[in-house]
C-alpha positions in Angstrom: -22.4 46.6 58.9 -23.5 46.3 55.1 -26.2 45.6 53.7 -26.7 42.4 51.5 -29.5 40.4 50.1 -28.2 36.3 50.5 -28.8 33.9 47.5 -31.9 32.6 48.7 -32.9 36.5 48.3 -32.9 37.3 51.9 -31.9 40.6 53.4 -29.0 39.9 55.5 -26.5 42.0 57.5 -22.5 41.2 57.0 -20.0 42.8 58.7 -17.6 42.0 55.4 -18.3 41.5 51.9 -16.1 40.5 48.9 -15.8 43.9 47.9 -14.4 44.9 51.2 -12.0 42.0 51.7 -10.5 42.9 48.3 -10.5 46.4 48.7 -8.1 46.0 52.0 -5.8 44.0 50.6 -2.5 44.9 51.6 -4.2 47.8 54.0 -5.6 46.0 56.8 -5.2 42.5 58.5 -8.2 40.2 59.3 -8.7 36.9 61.3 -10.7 33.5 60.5 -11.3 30.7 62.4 -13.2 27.5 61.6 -17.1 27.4 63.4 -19.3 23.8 62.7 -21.6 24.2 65.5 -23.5 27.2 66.5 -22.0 27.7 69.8 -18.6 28.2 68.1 -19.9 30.3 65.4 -21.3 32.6 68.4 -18.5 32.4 70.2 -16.1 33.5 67.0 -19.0 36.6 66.4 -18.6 37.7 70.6 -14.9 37.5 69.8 -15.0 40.2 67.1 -13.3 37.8 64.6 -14.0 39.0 60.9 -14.4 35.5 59.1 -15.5 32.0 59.8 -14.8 29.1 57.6 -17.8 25.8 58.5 -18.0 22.5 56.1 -20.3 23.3 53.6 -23.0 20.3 55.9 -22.8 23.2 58.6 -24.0 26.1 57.2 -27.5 26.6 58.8 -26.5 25.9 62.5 -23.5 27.8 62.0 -25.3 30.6 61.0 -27.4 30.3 63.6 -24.9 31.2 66.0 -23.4 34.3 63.7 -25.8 35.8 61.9 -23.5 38.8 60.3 -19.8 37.2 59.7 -18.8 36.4 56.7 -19.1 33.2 56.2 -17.2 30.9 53.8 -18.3 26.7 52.8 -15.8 24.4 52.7 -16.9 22.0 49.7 -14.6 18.9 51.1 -13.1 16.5 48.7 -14.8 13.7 49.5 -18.3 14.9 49.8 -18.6 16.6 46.6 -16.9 14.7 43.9 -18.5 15.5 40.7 -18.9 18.9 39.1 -22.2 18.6 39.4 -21.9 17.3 43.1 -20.1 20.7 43.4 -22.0 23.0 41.5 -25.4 21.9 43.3 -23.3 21.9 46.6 -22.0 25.2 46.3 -25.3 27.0 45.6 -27.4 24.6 48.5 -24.5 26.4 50.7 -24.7 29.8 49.7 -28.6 29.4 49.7 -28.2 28.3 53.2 -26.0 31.3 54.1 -22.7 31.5 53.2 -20.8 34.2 51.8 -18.3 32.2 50.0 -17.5 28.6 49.0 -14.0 26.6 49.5 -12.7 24.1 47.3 -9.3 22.3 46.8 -10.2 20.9 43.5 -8.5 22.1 40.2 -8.8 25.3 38.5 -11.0 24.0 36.2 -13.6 23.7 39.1 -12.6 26.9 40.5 -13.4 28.5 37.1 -16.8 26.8 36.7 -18.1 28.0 39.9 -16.6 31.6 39.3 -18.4 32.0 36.0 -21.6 31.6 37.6 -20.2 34.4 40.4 -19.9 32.0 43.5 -17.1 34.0 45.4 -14.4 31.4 45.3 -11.7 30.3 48.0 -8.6 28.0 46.8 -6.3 26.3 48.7 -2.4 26.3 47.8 0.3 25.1 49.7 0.1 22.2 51.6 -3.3 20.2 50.7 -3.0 17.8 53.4 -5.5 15.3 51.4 -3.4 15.4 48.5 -0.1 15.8 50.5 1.1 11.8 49.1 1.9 13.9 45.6 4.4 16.1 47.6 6.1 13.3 50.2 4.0 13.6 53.2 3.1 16.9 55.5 5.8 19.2 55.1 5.7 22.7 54.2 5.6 23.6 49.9 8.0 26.5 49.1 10.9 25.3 50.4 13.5 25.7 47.4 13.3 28.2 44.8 11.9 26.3 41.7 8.7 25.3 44.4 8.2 28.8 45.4 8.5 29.7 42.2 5.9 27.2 40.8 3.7 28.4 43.9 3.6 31.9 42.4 2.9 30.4 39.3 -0.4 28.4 40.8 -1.4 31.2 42.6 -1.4 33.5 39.0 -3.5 30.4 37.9 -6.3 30.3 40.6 -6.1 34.3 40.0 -6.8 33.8 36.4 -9.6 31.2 37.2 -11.7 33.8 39.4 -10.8 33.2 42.8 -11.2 36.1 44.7 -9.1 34.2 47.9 -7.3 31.7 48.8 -6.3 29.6 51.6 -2.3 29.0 51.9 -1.4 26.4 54.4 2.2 25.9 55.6 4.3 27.9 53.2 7.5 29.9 54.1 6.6 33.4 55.6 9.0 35.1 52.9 7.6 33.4 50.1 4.6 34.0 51.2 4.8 37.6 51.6 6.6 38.3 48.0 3.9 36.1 46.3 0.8 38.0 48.2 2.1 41.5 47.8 2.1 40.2 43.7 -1.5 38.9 43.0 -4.8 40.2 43.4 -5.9 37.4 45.9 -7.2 37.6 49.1 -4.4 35.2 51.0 -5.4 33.2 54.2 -2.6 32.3 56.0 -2.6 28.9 57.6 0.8 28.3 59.0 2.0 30.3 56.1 3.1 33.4 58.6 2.4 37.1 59.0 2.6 38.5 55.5 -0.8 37.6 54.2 -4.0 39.2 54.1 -5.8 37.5 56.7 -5.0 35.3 60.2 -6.5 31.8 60.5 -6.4 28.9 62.6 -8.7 26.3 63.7 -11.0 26.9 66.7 -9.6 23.5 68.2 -6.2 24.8 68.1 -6.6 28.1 69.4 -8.3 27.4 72.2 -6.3 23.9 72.7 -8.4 21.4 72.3 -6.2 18.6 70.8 -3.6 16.4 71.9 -1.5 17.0 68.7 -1.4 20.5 67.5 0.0 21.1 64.5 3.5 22.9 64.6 2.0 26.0 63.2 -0.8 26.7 65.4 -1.0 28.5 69.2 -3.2 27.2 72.4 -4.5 30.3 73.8 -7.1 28.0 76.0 -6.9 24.8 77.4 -10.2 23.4 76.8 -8.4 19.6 76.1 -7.6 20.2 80.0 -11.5 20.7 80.8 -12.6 18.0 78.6 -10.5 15.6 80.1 -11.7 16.5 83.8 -15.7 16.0 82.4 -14.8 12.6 81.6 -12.6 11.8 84.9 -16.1 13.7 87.2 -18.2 11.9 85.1 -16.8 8.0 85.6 -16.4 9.4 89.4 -20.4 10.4 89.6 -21.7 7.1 87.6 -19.4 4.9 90.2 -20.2 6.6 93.3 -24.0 6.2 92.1 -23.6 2.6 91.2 -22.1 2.1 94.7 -25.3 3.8 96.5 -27.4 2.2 94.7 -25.8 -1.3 96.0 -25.5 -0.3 99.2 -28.9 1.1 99.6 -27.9 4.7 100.0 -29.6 5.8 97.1 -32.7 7.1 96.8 -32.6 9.1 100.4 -35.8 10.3 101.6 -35.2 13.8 99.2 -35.2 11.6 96.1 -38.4 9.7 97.7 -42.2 10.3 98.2 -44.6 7.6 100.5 -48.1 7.5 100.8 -49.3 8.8 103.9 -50.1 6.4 106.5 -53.9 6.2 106.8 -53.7 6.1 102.9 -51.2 3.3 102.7 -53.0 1.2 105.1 -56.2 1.8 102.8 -54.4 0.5 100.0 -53.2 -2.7 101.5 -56.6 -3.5 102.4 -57.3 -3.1 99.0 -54.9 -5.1 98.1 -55.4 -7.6 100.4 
């Protein structure tokens, strides 16, 4: 356990830093999984993951739940447009605990936050926001002039100051050849085995969607679970509607009377 002061000048505990996830690259494999509510940010810190990945809007209850992983903010497109919108994002997010911002945005934007030191994830490969530029969802490598120009990005984000990077959907070889030659962190999502660290969503590990993406692996069934809470639950309101109908509900241990003398005091009264 290091440790750290946060950017709101906090003494903290991590179990990683930067410095550590750079200095095992290519040594030692590490997991990440997505946490936006405390209870899955505990959950993922009880499961001796090493990384968690929230939307940047989720910071404070996720770290609530994990108070020593290291934490990454995921700046979304669409909530942060501007580079200001980013900038003041980005710090709002660290200030509230994170170790580390995400952002899909140019390098440009990936520069401008790295020159002010904000640890920096990317995200090459498959961008499934921007996936209309590419035909549709499909994996990015697939010929040797794309996986060339890949390799080319990733020296790009490299050269901007990201320290990491997550690579969604990318052939396992390519992916392998271009982590073992840049300086990057890499994250695989979908992108196979040769990268620097394992991550899938916490919906898809522990199967709790109805369309998992090709890439990912139920090792839970929580969809299953879900499903039977909402069956017992339209079973408990319709068996209540019907005893209430029928008179059945309330039974003398959901009840209370007045005691006899008591009650025929209070109808005088009333009377």
């Amino acid at each position: 356990m290091k440790n750290i002061y946060t950017w709101a000048a906090k003494p903290a505990k991590r179990t990683l830093t930067v410095a550590d996830l750079k200095a095992a690259k290519g040594k030692r494999k590490f997991t990440q999984v997505t946490a936006n509510s405390a209870e899955e940010a505990e959950a993922a810190e009880k499961a001796r993951f090493d990384m968690i990945i929230s939307n940047a809007k989720n910071v404070i209850p996720v770290r609530q739940g994990s108070k020593n992983l290291f934490l990454t903010a995921a700046l979304v497109l669409n909530e942060f447009v501007t580079q200001e919108d980013i900038m003041r994002g980005a710090f709002k997010a660290l200030e509230n605990g994170a170790d580390a911002v995400m952002t899909p945005r140019s390098m440009d934007v990936v520069e401008m936050l790295a020159k002010e030191d904000v640890p920096v994830m990317g995200h090459l490969g498959l961008v499934p926001r921007k996936s209309t530029w590419i035909g549709g969802l499909r994996a990015v490598g697939k010929t040797a002039d794309e996986a060339y120009e890949l390799f080319q990005n990733f020296k790009r984000l490299e050269n901007a100051g990201a320290f990491s990077a997550e690579c969604e959907v990318i052939p396992e070889n390519v992916m392998g050849e271009i982590s073992k030659r840049t300086n990057i962190v890499t994250v695989s999502l979908g992108s196979g085995r040769n990268a620097d660290v394992m991550y899938l969503f916490m919906e898809d590990i522990c199967g709790d969607t109805e369309n998992p993406p090709r890439h990912s692996k139920a090792y839970g069934n929580l969809l299953k679970l879900r499903n039977e809470i909402k069956i017992e639950r339209i079973k408990a309101l319709k068996a209540f509607k019907k005893d209430s109908m029928t008179g059945k509900f309330p039974g003398k241990k959901q009840s209370s009377n007045l005691e006899n003398k008591q009650f025929e005091e209070f109808i005088n009264q009333l009377d």
